[in-house]
Structures are given as C-alpha cells and as structure tokens.
C-alpha positions in Angstrom: 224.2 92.0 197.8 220.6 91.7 196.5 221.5 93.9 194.0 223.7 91.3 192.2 221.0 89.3 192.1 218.3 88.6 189.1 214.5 90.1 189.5 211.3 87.4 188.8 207.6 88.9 189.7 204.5 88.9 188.2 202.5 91.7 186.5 199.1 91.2 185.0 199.9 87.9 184.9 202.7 88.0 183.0 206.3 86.3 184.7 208.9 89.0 183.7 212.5 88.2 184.3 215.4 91.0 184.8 218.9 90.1 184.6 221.4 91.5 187.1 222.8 93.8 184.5 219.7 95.2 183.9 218.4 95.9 187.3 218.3 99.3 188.0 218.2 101.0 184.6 214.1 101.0 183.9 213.4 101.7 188.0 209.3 102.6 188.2 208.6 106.0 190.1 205.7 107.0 192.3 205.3 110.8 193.5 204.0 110.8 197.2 202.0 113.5 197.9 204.3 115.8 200.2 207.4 113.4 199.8 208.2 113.5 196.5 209.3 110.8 193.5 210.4 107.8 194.4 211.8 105.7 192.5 211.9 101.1 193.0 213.3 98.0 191.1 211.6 94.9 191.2 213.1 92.0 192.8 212.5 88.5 193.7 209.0 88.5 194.5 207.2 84.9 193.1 207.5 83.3 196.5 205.6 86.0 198.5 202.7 84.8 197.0 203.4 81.8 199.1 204.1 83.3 202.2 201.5 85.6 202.3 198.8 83.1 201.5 197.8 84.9 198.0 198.4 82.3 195.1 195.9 83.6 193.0 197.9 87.3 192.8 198.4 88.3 189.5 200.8 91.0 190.4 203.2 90.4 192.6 206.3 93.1 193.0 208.5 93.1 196.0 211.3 96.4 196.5 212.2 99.0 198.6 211.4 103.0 198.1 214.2 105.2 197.5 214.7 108.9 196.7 215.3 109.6 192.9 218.6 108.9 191.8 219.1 106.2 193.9 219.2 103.4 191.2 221.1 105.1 189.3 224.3 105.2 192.1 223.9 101.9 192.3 224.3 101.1 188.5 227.3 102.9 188.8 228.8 101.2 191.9 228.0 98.0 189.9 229.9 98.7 186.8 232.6 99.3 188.7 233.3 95.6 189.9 
C-alpha cells in the first residue's frame, strides 16, 4: 500500500516531492561490497526528523533495500490497476 502513496524528504536541504506515479522510476542504487546493487525509492520521511530528535537534518530519506529490479516489478504491478 505504501507504494500508492506520494514521497516528501529532504536532501541538501532541499524538500523534494514524488508523486505516486513517479515513484519507482528514478530508484537510487548502492553496491554493497559482497551483496551486490541495491536499488531504494524515497518515501515519506519529513516526520522522522521528529521522531528521532534530529530537526536540524538536512537530509532526511526513509526506504527499504531491495535487489535490483525490484522497483521496476513494482511499476509494472502499478500500471496495471
């Protein structure tokens, strides 16, 4: 379900805004040493900055790791509907 919804963080101090549509076409990748690339979207993540007692983060992403290819399934699944 969170994947119909829209993403808000912060990056360099910048607020960027995703709209569901757009979620997981521009996914950033990371290559683990010994794991591989993985690729992440960005969701909600402003009020983290609350909850974990950081206001003055300038960056501030929230996601979840997943094997490459991953967004892409799931931009399928969601054209689908």
């Amino acid at each position: 379900m969170a994947g119909n919804n829209d993403a808000l963080y912060l990056r360099h101090g910048q607020l960027v805004s995703v709209p569901t549509q757009d979620l997981f076409k521009n996914p950033f990748t990371v290559d683990y040493p010994e794991i591989g690339l993985l690729e992440y979207i960005q969701q909600d993540s402003l009020a983290y900055k609350d909850i974990y007692g950081i206001p003055e983060a300038q960056t501030m992403f929230r996601g979840t790791f997943r094997y490459k290819g991953w967004c892409e399934s799931l931009d399928l699944m969601k054209s689908l509907t």
